[in-house]
N, C-alpha and C positions, 0 to 999 in steps of 0.2 A: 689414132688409137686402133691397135689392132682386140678383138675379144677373142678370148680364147674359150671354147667351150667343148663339153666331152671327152674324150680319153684325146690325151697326146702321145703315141704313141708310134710305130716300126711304119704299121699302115694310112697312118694319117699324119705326120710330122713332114712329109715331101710338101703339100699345098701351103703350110705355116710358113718353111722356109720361103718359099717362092713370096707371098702375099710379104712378107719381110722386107725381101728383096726390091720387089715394087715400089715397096712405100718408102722405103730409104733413097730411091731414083727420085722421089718428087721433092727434092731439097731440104725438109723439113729439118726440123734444129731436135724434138722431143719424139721419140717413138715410144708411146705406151705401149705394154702389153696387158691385158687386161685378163686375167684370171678367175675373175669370178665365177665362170660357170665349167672350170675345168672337174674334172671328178678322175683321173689316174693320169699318171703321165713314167713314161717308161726313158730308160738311158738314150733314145732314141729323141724322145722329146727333150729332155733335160741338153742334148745336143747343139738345138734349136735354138733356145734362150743363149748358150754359149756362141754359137753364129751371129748370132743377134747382134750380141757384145762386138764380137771380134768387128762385126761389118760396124755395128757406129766407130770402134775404134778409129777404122778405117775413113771413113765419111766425115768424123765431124758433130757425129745424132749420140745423145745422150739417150740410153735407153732403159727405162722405166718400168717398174711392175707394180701393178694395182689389182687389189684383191687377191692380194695371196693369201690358197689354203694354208692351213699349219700343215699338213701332210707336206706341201711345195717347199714351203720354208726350212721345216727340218732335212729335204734332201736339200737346199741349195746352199743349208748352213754344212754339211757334211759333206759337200762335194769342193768347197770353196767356191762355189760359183755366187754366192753373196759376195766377199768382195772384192771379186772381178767387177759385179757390177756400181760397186761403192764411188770405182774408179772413175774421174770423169775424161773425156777426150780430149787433148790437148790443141782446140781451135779457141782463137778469140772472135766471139759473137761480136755483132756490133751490136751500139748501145740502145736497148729498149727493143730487142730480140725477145720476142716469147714463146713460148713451145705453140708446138702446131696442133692443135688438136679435134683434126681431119678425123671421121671414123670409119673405122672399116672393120669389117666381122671376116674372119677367115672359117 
């Protein structure tokens, strides 16, 4: 689980990506992102969550969000990026696979 906390934003969305990236290298099957201590997040951020997507596409990682503001929600219902992320990745888990829920604060 990554937390996400304070503005996401032009000058802080570079370290989210990267800490993203990492975490999807360590094999996991579940990547939260955990929103509950975000408070603004700019088309810079909203970028990030879209990466997010694109890399588990890419990987395998079902990726999650927990604690979403309604500010977050109503942009990601008007951006379409809800469901993008409805979608799930087209890998078969083996059986009795459960998400990984490693934590990490970015």
């Amino acid at each position: 689980m990554i937390q996400v906390v304070g503005d996401l934003a032009y000058m802080t969305a570079a370290p989210l990506r990267v800490e993203i990236d990492r975490t999807m290298d360590t094999g996991l099957i579940t990547l939260i992102l955990d929103f509950g201590g975000l408070k603004f997040i700019d088309s810079t951020g909203l970028s990030v969550i879209v990466h997010a997507w694109r890399e588990g596409q890419q990987r395998g990682v079902r990726v999650r969000l927990r604690s979403v503001p309604r500010f977050l929600g109503a942009i990601l219902d008007m951006t379409g990026v809800t469901g993008l992320l409805a979608r799930e990745p087209t890998v078969v888990e083996p059986a009795g696979a459960t998400p990984d829920d490693r934590s990490v604060t970015a």
